[in-house]
C-alpha positions in Angstrom: 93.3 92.6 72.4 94.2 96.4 72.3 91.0 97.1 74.1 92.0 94.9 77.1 95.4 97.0 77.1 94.0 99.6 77.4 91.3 98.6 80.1 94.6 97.4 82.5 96.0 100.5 81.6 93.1 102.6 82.5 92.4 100.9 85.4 95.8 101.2 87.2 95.8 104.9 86.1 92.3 105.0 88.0 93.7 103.2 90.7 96.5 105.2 91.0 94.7 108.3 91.0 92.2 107.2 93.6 95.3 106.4 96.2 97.4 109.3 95.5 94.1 111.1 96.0 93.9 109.3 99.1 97.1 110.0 100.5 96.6 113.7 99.8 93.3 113.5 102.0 91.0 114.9 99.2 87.8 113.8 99.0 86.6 112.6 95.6 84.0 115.3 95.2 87.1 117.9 96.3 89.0 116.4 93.3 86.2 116.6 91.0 85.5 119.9 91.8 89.8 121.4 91.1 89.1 119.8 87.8 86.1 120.7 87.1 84.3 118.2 86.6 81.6 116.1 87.7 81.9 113.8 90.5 80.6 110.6 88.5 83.3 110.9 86.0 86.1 110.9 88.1 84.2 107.9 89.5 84.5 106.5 86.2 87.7 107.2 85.8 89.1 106.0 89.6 87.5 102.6 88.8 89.4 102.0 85.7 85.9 102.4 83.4 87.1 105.5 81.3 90.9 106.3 80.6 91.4 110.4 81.0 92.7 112.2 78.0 96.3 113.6 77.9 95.4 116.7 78.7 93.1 115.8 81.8 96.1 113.4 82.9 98.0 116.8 83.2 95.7 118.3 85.2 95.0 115.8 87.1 98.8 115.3 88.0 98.9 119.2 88.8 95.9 118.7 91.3 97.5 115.3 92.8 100.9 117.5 92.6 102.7 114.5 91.1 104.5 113.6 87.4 102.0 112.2 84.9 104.1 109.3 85.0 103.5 108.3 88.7 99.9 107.9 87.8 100.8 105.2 84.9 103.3 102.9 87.5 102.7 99.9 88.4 101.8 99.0 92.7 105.0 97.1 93.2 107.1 97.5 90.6 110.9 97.1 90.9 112.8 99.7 92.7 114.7 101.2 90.1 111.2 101.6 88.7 110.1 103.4 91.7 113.2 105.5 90.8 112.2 106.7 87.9 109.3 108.9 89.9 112.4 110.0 91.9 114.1 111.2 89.1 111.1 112.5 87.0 109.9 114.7 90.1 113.7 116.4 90.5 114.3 116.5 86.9 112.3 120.2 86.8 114.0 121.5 89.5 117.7 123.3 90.1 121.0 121.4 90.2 121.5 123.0 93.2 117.9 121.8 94.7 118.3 118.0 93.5 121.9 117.5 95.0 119.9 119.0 98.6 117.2 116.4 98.0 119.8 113.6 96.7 121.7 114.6 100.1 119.2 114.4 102.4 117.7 111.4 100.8 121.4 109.7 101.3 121.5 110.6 105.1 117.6 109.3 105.9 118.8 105.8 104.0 122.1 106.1 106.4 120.0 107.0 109.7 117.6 104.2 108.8 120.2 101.8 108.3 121.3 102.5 111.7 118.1 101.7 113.2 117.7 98.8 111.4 121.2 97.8 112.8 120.3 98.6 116.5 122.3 101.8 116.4 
């Protein structure tokens, strides 16, 4: 049973490594390469087959520039979930720096809702 675990778990870290990898425009062998490694394994580990080691998670995160914990949610979890990231990814900066990005995050929700409303 653990072994299935951590299959699932290994495959939506791989998973979510591929598309933030993706998103980013990189190019698997591009990845490989930052991390030093070769181009099968990071295959292997964007199909879910192998589960990185801590310390690979963390520099994988640094090449995807993203939290460790991004790579371990879940496609479609629950907003306050999502949220989490959010708060993770200020966490390291300034208080002065999150209240900006809280701020501005506040007035794009507001000029959306506007839109949304016909506005």
């Amino acid at each position: 049973m653990a072994s299935r675990k951590i299959q699932r778990l290994a495959s939506i870290v791989g998973g979510n490594i591929s598309r933030r990898r993706r998103q980013m425009g990189i190019t698997q062998a591009e990845l490989a390469e930052r991390l030093g490694v070769g181009g099968d394994s990071l295959s292997r580990i964007e199909k879910g087959v192998v589960a990185p080691r801590f310390q690979r998670l963390e520099e994988i995160a640094s090449a995807l520039d993203c939290a460790v914990a991004e790579l371990f949610r879940k496609e479609g979890e629950p907003l306050v979930v999502r949220l989490g990231t959010v708060e993770d990814m200020l966490r390291p900066l300034p208080p002065y720096a999150q209240e900006d990005i809280v701020r501005l995050m506040l007035d794009l929700a507001r000029v959306i809702e506007k839109r949304l409303q016909g506005i």
